[in-house]
Structure formats: C-alpha cells, structure tokens
C-alpha positions as CSV (number, residue, x, y, z in Angstrom):
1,X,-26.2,19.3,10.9
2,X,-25.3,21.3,7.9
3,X,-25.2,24.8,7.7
4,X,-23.7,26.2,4.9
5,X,-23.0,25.0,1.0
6,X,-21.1,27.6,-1.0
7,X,-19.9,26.9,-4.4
8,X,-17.6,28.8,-6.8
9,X,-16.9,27.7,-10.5
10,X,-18.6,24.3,-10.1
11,X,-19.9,23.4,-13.7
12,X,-23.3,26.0,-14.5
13,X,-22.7,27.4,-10.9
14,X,-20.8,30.8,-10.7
15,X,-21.1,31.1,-7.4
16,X,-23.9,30.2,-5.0
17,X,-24.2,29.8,-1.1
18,X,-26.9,28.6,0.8
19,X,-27.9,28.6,4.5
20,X,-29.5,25.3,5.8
21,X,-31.8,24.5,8.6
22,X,-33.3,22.3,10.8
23,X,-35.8,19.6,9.8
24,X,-37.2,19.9,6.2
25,X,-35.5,21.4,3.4
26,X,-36.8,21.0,0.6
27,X,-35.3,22.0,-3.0
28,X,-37.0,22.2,-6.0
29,X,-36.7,23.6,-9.5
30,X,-37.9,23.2,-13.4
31,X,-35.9,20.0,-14.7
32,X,-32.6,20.9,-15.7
33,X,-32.2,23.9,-13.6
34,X,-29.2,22.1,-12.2
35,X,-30.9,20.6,-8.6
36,X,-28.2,17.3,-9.6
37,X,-25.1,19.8,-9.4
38,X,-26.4,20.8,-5.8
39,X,-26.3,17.8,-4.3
40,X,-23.1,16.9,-6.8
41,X,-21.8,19.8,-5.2
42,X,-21.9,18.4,-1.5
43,X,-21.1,14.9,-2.6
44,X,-17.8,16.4,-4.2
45,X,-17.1,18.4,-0.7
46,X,-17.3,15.1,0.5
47,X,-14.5,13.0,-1.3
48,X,-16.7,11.9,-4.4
49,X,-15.1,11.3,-7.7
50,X,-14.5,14.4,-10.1
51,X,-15.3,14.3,-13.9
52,X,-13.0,16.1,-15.6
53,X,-15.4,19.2,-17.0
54,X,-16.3,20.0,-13.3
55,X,-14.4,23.5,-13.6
56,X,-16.5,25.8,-14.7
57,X,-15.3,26.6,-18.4
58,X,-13.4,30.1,-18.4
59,X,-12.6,29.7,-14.3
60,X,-9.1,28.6,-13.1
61,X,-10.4,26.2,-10.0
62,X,-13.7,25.5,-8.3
63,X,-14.5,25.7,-4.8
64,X,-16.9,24.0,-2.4
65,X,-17.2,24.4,1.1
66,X,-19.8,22.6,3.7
67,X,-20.0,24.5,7.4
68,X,-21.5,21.0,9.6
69,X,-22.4,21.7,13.4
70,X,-22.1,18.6,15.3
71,X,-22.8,17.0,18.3
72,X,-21.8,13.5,18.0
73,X,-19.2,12.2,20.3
74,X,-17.7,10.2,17.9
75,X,-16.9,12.6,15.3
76,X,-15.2,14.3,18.4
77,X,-13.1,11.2,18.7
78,X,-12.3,10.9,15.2
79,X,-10.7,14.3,15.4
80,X,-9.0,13.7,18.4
81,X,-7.3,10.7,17.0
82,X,-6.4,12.2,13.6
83,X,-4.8,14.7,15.3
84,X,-7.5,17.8,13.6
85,X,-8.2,20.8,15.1
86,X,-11.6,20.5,17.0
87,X,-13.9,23.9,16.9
88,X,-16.4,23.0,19.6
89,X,-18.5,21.1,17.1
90,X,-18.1,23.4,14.2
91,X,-16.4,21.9,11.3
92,X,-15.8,23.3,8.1
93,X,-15.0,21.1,5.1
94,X,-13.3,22.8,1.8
95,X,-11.7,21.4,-1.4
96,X,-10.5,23.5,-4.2
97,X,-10.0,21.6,-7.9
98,X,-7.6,22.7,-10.0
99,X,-6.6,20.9,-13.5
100,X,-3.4,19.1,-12.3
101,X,-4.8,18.4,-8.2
102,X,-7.4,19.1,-5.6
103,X,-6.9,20.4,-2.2
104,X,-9.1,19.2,0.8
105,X,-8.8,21.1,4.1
106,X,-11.1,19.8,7.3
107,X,-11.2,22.8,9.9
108,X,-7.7,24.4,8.1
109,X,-5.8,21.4,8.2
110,X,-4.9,19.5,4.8
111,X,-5.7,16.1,4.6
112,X,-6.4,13.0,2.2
113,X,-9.4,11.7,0.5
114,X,-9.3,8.5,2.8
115,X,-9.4,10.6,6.2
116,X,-12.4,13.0,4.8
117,X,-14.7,10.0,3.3
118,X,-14.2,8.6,7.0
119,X,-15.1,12.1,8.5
120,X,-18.0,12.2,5.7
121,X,-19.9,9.1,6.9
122,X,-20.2,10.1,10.6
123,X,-21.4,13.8,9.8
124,X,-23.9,12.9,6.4
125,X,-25.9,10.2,4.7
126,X,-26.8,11.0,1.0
127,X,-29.6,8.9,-0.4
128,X,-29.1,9.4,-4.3
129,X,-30.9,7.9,-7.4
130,X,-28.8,4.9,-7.6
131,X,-29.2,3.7,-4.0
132,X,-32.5,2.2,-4.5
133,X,-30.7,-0.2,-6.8
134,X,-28.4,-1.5,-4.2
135,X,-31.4,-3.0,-2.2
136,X,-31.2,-5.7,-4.7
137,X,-27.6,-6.7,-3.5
138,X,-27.9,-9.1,-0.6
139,X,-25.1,-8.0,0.5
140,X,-26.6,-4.7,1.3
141,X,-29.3,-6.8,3.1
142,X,-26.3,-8.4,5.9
143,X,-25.4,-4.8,6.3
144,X,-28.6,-3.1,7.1
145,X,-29.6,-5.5,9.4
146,X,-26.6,-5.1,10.9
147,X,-26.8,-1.2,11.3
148,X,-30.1,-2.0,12.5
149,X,-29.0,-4.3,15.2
150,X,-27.0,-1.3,16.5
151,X,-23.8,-0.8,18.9
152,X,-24.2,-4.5,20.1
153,X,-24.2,-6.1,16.7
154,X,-21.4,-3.7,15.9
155,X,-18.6,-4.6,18.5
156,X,-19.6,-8.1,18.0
157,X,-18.6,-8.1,14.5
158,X,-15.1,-5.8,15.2
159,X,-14.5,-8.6,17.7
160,X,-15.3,-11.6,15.2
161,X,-13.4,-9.2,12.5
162,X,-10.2,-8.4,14.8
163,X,-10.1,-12.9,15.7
164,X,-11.0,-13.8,11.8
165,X,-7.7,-12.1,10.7
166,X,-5.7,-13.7,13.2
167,X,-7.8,-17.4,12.4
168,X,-6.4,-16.5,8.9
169,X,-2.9,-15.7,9.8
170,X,-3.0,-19.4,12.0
171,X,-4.3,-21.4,8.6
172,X,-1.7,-19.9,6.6
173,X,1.0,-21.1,9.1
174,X,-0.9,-24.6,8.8
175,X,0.1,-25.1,5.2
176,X,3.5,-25.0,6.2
177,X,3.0,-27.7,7.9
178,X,1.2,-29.8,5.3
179,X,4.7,-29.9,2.8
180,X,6.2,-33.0,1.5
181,X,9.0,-35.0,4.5
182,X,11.7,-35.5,1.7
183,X,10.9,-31.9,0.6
184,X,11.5,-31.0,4.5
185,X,14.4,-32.8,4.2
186,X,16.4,-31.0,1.1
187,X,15.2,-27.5,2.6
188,X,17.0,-28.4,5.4
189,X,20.4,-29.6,4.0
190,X,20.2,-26.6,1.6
191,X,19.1,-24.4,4.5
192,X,22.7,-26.1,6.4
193,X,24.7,-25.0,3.4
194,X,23.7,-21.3,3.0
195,X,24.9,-20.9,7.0
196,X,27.9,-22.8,6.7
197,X,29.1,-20.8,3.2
198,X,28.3,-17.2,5.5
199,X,29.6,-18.1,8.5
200,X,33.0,-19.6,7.0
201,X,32.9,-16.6,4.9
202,X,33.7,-14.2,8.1
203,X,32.1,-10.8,6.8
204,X,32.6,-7.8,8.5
205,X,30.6,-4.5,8.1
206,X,32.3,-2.3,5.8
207,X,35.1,-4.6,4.8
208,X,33.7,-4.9,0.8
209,X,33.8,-1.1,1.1
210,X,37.5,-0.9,2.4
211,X,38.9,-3.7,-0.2
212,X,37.2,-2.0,-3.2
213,X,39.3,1.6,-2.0
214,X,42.4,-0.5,-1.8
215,X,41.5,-2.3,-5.0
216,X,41.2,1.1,-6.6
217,X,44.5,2.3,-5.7
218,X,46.5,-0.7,-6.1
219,X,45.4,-1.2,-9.7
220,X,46.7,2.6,-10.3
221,X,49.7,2.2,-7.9
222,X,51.7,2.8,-11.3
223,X,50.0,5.9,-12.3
224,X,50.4,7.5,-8.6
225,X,54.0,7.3,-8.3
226,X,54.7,8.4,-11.3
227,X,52.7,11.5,-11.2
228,X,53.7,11.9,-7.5
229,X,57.3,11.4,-8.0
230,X,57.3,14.4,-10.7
231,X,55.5,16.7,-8.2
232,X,57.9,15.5,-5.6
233,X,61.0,16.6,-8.4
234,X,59.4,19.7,-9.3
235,X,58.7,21.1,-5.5
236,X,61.9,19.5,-4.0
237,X,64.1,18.2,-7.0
238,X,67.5,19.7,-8.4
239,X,68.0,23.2,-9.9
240,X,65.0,25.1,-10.7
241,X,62.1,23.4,-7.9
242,X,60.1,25.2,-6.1
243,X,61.9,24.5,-2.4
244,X,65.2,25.5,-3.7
245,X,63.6,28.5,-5.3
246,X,61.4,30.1,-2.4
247,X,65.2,29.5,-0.2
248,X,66.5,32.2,-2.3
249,X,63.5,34.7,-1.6
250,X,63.8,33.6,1.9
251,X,67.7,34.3,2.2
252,X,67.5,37.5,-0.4
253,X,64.4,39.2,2.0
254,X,66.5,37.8,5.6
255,X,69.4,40.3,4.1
256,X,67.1,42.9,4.2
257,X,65.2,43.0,7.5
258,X,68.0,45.6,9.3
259,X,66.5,48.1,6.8
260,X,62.8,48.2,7.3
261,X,61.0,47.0,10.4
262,X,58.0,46.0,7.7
263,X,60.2,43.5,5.7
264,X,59.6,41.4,8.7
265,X,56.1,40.6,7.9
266,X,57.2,39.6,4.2
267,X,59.8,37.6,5.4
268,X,57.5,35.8,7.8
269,X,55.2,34.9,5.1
270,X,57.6,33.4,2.8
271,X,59.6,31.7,6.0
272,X,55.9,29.6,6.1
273,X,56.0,29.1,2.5
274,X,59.0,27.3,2.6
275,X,58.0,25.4,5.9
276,X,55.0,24.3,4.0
277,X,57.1,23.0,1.2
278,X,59.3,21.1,3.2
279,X,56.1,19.6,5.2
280,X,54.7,19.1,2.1
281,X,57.3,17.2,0.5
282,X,58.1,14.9,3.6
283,X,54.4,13.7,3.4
284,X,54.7,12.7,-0.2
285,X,57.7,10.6,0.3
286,X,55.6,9.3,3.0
287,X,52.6,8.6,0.7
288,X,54.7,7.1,-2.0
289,X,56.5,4.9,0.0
290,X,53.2,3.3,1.6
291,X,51.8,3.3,-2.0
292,X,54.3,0.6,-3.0
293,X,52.8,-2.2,-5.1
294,X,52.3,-5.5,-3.3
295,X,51.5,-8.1,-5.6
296,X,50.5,-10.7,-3.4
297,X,48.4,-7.9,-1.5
298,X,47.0,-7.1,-4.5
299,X,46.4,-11.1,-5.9
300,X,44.4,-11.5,-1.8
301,X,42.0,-8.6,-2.5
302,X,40.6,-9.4,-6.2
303,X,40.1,-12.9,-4.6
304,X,38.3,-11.2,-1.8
305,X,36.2,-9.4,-3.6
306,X,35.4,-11.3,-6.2
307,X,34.4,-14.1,-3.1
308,X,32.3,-11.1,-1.2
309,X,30.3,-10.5,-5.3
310,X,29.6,-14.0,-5.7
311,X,27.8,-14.0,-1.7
312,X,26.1,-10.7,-2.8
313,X,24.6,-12.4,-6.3
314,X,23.1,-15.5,-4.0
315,X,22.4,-13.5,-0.6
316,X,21.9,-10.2,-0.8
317,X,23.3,-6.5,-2.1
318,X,25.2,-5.7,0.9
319,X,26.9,-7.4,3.4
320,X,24.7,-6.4,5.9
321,X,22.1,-8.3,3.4
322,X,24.3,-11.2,3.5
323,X,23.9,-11.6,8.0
324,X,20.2,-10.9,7.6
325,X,20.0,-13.8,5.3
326,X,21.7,-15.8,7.5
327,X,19.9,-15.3,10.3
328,X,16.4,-15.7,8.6
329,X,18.2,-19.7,7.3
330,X,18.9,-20.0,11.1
331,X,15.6,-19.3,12.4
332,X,14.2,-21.6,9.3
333,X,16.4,-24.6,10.7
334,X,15.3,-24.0,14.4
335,X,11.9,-24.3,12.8
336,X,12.8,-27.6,11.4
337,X,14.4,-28.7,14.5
338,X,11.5,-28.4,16.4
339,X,9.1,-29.1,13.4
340,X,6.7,-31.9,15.0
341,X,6.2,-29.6,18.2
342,X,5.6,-26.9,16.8
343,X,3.3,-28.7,14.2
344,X,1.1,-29.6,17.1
345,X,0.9,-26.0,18.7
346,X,-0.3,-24.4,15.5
347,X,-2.9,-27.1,14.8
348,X,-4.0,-26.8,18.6
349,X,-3.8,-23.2,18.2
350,X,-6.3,-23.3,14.9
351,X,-9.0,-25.6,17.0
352,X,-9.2,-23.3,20.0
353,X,-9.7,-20.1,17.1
354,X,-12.0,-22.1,15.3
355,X,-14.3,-23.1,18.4
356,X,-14.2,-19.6,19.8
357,X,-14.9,-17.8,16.1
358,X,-17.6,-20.6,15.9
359,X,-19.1,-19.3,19.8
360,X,-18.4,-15.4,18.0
361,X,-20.6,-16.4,15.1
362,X,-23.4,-18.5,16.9
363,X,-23.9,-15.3,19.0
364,X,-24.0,-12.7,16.3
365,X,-26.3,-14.7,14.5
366,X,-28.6,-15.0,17.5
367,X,-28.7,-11.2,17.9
368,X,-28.8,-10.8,13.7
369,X,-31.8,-12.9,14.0
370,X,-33.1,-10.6,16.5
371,X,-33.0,-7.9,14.6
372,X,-34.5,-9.6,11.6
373,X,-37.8,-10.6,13.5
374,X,-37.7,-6.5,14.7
375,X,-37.1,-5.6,11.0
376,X,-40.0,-7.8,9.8
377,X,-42.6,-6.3,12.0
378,X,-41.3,-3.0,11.9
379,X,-40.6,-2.5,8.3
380,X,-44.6,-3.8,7.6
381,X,-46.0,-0.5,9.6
382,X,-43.8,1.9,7.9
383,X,-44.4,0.1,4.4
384,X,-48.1,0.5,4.9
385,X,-47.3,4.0,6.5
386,X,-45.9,4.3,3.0
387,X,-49.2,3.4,0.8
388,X,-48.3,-0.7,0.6
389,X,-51.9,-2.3,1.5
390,X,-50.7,-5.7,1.8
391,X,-47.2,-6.2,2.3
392,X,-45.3,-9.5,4.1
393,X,-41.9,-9.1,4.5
394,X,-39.5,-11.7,5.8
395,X,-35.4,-11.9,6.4
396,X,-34.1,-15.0,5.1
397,X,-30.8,-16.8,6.9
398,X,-28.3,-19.2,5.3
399,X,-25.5,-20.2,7.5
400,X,-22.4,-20.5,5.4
401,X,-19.8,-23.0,5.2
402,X,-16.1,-21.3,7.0
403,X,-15.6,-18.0,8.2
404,X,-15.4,-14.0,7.2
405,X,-14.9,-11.3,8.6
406,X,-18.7,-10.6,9.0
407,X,-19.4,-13.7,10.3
408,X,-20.7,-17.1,8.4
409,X,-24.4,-15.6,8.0
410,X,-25.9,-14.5,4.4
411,X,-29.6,-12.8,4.8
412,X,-31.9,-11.8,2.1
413,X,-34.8,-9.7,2.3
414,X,-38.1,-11.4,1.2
415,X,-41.3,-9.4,0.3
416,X,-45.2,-10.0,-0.7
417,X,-46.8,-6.6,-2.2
418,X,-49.9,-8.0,-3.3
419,X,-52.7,-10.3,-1.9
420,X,-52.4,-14.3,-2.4
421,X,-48.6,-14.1,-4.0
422,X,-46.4,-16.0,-2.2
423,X,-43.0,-13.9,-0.6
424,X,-40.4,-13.3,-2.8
425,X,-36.8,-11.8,-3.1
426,X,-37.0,-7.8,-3.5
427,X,-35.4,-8.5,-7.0
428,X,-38.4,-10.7,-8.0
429,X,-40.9,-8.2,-7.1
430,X,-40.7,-4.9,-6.6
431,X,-40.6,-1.8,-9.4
432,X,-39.1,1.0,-9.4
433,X,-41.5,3.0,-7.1
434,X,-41.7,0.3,-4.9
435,X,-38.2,0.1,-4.5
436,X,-38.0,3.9,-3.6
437,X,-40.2,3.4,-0.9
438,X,-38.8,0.3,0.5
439,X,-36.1,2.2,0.7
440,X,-37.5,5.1,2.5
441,X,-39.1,2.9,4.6
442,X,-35.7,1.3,6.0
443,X,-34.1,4.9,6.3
444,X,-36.9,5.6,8.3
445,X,-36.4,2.6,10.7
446,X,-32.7,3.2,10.7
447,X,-32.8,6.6,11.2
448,X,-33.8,5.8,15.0
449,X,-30.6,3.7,15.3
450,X,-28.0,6.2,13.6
451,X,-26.0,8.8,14.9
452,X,-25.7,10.8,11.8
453,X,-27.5,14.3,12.3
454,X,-27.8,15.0,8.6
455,X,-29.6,13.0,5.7
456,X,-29.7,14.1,2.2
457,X,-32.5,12.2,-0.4
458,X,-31.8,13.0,-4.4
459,X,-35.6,12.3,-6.1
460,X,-37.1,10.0,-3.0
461,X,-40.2,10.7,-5.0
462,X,-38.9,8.4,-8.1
463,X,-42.3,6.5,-9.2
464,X,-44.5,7.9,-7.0
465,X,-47.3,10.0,-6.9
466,X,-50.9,10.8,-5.6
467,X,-51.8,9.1,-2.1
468,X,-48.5,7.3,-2.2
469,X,-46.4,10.6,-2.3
470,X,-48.6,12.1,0.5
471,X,-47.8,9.4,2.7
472,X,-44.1,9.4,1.6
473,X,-44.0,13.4,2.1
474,X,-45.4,12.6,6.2
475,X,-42.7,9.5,6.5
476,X,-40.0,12.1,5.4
477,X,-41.7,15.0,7.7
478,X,-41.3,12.2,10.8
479,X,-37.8,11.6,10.1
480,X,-36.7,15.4,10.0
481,X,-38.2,15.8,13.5
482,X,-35.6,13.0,14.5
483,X,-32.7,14.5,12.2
484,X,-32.1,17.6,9.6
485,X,-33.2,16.3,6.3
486,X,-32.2,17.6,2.7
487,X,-34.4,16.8,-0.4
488,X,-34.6,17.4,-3.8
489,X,-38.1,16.5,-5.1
490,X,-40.5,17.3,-8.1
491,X,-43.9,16.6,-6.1
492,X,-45.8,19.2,-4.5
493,X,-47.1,16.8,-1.7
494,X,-43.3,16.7,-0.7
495,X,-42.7,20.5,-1.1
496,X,-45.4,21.9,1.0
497,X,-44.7,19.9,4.0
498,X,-41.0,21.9,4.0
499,X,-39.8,23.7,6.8
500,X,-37.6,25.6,4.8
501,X,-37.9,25.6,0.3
502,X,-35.4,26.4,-1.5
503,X,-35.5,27.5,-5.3
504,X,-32.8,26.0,-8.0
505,X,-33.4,28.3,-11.1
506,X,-31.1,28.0,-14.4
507,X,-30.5,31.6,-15.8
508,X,-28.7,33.8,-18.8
509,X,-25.9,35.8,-17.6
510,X,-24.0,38.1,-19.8
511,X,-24.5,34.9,-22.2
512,X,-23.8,32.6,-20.4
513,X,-25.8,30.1,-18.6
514,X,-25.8,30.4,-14.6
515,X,-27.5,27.8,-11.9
516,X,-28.3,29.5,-9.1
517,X,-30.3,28.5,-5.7
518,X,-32.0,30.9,-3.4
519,X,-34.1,30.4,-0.3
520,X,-38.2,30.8,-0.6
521,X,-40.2,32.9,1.4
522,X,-43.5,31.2,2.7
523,X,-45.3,33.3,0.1
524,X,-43.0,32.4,-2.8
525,X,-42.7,28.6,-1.2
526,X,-46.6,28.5,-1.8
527,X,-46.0,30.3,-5.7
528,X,-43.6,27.1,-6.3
529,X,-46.4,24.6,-4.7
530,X,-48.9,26.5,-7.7
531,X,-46.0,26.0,-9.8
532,X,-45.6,21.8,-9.5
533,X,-49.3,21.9,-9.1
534,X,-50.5,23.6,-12.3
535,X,-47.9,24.0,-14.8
536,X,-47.3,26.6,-16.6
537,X,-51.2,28.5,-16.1
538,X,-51.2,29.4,-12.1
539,X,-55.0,29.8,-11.4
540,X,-56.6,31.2,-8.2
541,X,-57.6,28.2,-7.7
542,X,-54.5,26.7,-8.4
543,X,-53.0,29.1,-5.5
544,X,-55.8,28.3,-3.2
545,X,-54.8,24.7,-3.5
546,X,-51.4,25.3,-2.9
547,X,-51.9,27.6,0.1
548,X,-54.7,24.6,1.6
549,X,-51.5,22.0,1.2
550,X,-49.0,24.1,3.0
551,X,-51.9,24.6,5.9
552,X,-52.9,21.6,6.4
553,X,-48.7,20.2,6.3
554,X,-48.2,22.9,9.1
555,X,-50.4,20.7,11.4
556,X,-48.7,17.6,11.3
C-alpha cells in the first residue's frame, strides 16, 4: 500500500507530505483548493506526462516521492528481473523535474519511464475523471472481462499472443511464395551474376586498404625522392653535411681524452651521434631505393581499385560488405533451388499454426464466455448495491474473421436501467452518473481478482448524490476492507465513512498562494462533514448531523 506522498515545488504546492493508511482515505477540500494537483502529484511519481508550468514558478526543480509497502510476489519478481534493489517490500519511488530533464530513481537506482510505468501498474490503480469515459470503448469491455476472468484467461492469451506472432511471421514467408515464375526466374539469373562478379573478384580483407597506401605513395613517388635525396645530401653529402661534420667533433674530442678522464663521456655521446647518422643514412638509401616508381605497378593498382569502388557502389561500403552480400545471394539461390519443397513446408507449417491458434481461440472464448455469464450476474447485485432499481446487463460476443493477438473475440457490454426498455450498448444509455457508478461497480467486482494493494478514485462521486451516494460511499467502504483505498470526493456521505480524512486547503503565504494537505482529527473530520453539509453557516444542528453520519459509518 502507499505510505508516504511528499511533494516539493509542484505547481501551488511548496512543500507538502502526507502519511497514508489502511482502508479509507478520504480527501476533501473547498473547490480549487488544489485536491487535482494531489492526485497529479502521485500520477507524476508514476511516469505521467508533465506540462511544462509544473515547476513551481520561482523554484529550480520539483520533487515527488511515493514510499509503497508491498506484498505482492510479483512486484518481487519484477525487481528481481530488472535487476533493482529489493527492500523487503519497501519501495520508494522519486523523480525530480528540472527544465531541460527529469530524474526517476526506484529504491536508489535510476531508471526509465518504461521500467517505472511497468512497476506503477502492479503497485497502484488510479481511477481519474476521464476513466468513466473509456467504458464506452469496447475495447475496454475485451479487457475487463479479461482481468476478470483472472490468471487462467491471462496465460491463455500470452500463449495465443506468444503463437499469433509466430502465425504472423509464417504468413509473411507465404507471400514469398505467391511471386510471379518468370519473376522467379530473372531473380535467379541476376542472383547467379552478383556471386559470379564477387567470387571472380577474389577479395581479401584489408586488401582496398593496403592498395590505397600504395596508391598514395606511388602517385608522390616523385615528391619523396626528391625531398629524401636532399636530406640524404645534406646529412651524408660532400663538404659541409652533417656526417662529415660531427667526424670532425668526433676526431677533434678523441685527441683530447689523454687529458681529462671526463672528456670520455662527451666523446661517447657524439661517437652515437655519428653512429646514428650513419644508421640513419643507410636506411634512407634503403627507403629510396624501394620507393622506385613502377609504372606498371602503379597502372595494376588504379585498375584495382577503381574495380574494388565499382563492387563497393553495387554491394556494399567495405569489402567485408561485399562477402556478406554474397553470402545472403547464396542463401537466396539455395532458396530457389529448393523452392517447391520448401513451398510446401511453409504452407504445411501455416495449417498446423492456424488449427492450433484456432483450438487457442475456441478455448479462450469458452472461458471469456465464462466470465461474461459471471459478470452478468455479478455486476446486477453490485449495480443495485449501487442505487440502480432495475438494471439487465448482458455481454455481447462477435467472433471475428482471422486472428490477433487477443484472440478472434470482440465483446460489448449491454445494459437496461429502466423498466420495459429493451438492453442497450452502455453508449446508448447511460449518463454521466450512471457511468460513474457502472464503473464503480466493475472496480468493485474486479477488485476481488486483482493483486494491486492500492486504489486511488479522483471524484467517484461525479453525478451522484442523495441515496445513490450513500450506497456508493458503502460499495467504496467494502472495497477498502479488501484493499487501501484513496479518494477525493465532495460528498459528505463519502467523507464520513473515512478511516482516515485528510484536509486540502489553498492558502496566502508571504503573497503567494500555497496548497497544502494535512490529516483531520476525528473531531475536525466531523467539522469538515458540517462543512460539505451546510455551507458556509455550521449549525448545531448541522454538527449534530454530521457527528450522527460519522456514527452510524463506524458501524458498518
């Protein structure tokens, strides 16, 4: 469950931190006091998109930080194999927003937006405002039904999933198959010549590389012997070069070595000088006589090359470009060689995918359908738990032509509100209210399947009020005993029956306009019940009323 929200520099919120608990917490507040940015807040811990005025103005990031305390087994595994540090159950989720980048950390470690949205869904469900809308997507129906049908439903359709990609892969290889014969049959001669041209080519690794230095030098063979022969002439030439030069200090410092025993260490170092000139000297005669110009050498390796460019434009940058292509046109022509055979092995192949995906499908249909009779009769109690007098509600199946990866089934959820009208899609018929409790009402049913310890509703109460919201505050107070529930709410029906209240306020600081939440005592929990309940003139009576709802909610 969660345990902790603090926030720093998060639009109106300065800083705030909050201590959650188990079953009901309730938060409520004057509208506008900010309640949206709470739940913003967590939604933003959680991966959710940032606007770009989040940063609170004046403040150089924002922080928010959730402290969750789990059980579940698999948000265990998912730790294990994303290689995150596991805390015993603890895990702490934190991302810092800066103007140019965010920062998300799960239990220390930094990770991406992908890993924590996966993390997200196995530790927190957030009902908001807009989710009431998706119940008129059918495609939302396939799902719930789905979630409801459980862990056998589930590997069923990663099984079906897992053999619909490899179906896939099979069909595409079919078209191959499907091409024109005299088509086949130019592929195949053009496949013929691209091998032949390689192979007579006789690359080797490296060789381009070698011609192009020998290329290089050739083409300034000129240039080098001319400026090589006047270093030769000036080190080792006639009068004046630097050989015949450093001789004369070596003779003129040999005549002096009787005199002082240190002269020998002077004379030693210009005795190397000269034996470095020499050395020197011998391998530049060396050098220029392998540097002289071959011309038919020279004709041989711009023929080369410009042979080795021409394979590069067609096959590839490199030569090792060049072999790869040739072995992909080999394996291409040992297609073709065998084309007929192998022809039959894919199309065999497809049948047997097809007739098992088929046997897949039948079955998760069978247990879909399953779960949609258990849906009907379930989701009829809760919906009159829920204030809906007459209510028929019915899941509607269309087998589809092919395959997904969900199967070949599209469902639709089909209700009756009123006496006498016939049933209907939920688009057809139900208002905004109705939708809100509709979707309670499935939360409520799924809640029993899910593994999720922590669910969060944003304004459950949209359209509600009176008996309806009395029976909606008692479905909500059943599902908290089942798993820790967060809710934002502007009914007092809904606040009393809190286990713990929380107060969102919107205050003037220093000029400057502050959100800020704080937990409720039961005293001041009853003072916000008044509050909701009378407007702005609390009576006694008023007080009395409020005290008699948060009573009479303590025993349920």
């Amino acid at each position: 469950m969660l345990l902790n929200l603090h926030v720093k520099n998060l639009a109106l919120i300065k800083e705030a931190e909050v201590d959650f608990h188990e079953g009901l917490n309730i938060m409520t507040g004057e509208t506008g006091a900010g309640k949206s940015i709470i739940i913003g807040s967590v939604n933003i811990a959680l991966g959710g998109k940032i606007s770009k005025d989040v940063i609170r103005n004046g403040a150089e990031y924002a922080l928010v930080e959730l402290v969750f305390e789990t059980k579940s087994e698999e948000a265990r595994r998912f730790f294990e194999e994303n290689d995150l540090p596991w805390e015993d159950g603890q895990v702490i989720i934190s991302r810092k927003l800066m103007n140019t980048k965010n920062v998300i950390k799960v239990n220390g470690e930094t990770v991406p937006v992908s890993i924590l949205r996966e993390l997200s869904s196995l530790l927190i469900d957030i009902h908001g405002q807009h989710d009431n809308e998706s119940l008129l997507k059918t495609s939302k129906h396939l799902s719930m039904l789905d979630e409801y049908g459980g862990t056998e439903v589930g590997a069923l359709k990663k099984q079906i999933s897992d053999l619909f990609y490899e179906y896939r892969k099979i069909k595409e290889t079919c078209v191959s198959f499907t091409g024109d014969e005299e088509e086949r049959r130019r592929e195949i001669s053009f496949l013929e010549f691209e091998v032949k041209e390689i192979e007579e080519a006789e690359l080797k690794t490296g060789e381009d590389e070698e011609l192009e230095e020998e290329y290089k030098r050739m083409s300034n063979a000129e240039k080098i012997t001319t400026s090589l022969g006047e270093a030769y002439e000036l080190i080792d030439g006639e009068d004046g070069s630097v050989r015949e030069l450093v001789g004369r200090a070596v003779k003129n410092i040999g005549d002096l070595l009787s005199y002082d025993e240190r002269i020998e260490e002077l004379y030693q170092a210009v005795s190397d000088i000269e034996t470095l000139c020499t050395d020197f000297t011998r391998e530049l005669a060396d050098y220029m006589e392998d540097t002289a110009f071959d011309g038919e050498r020279f004709e041989y390796i711009e023929k080369r090359l410009d042979f080795i460019n021409r394979l590069k434009l067609k096959y590839g940058k490199s030569i090792e470009e060049i072999q790869k292509h040739k072995e992909e046109a080999q394996k291409k022509l040992e297609f073709y060689e065998n084309y007929e055979e192998e022809k039959e092995k894919v199309f065999a192949k497809l049948q047997n995918v097809e007739k098992e995906l088929g046997k897949l499908c039948d079955r998760l249909t069978e247990l879909r359908r399953r779960a949609g009779e258990a849906i009907r009769k379930n989701i009829i109690k809760v919906l009159k738990d829920l204030n809906f007098l007459e209510v028929q509600f019915d899941v509607e199946f269309h087998k589809n032509e092919g395959f997904t990866a969900n199967g070949n089934d599209s469902v639709q959820f089909l209700i009756s509100t009123n006496p006498g009208e016939a049933l209907k899609p939920l688009s057809k018929v139900a208002s905004g209210g109705e939708l809100s409790r509709i979707m309670l009402g499935f939360k409520s049913l799924l809640a029993g399947k899910d593994n999720v310890e922590t669910l969060i509703f944003d304004e459950i109460d949209t359209g509600i009020s009176g008996r309806t919201a009395q029976m909606v505050s008692e479905k909500l107070k059943e599902i908290s005993k089942r798993h820790q529930v967060i809710c934002i709410t502007h009914l007092p029906q809904i606040a009393s029956m809190a286990d713990s209240h929380y107060l969102i306020e919107k205050t003037v600081t220093e000029g400057k306009t502050v959100t800020q939440i704080g937990e409720l005592s039961e005293e001041k929990a009853v003072e916000e019940i008044a509050r909701m309940l009378g407007g702005a003139k609390i009576t006694e009576t008023v007080m009395e009323s409020a005290r008699e709802m948060k009573r009479m909610a303590g025993e349920m």
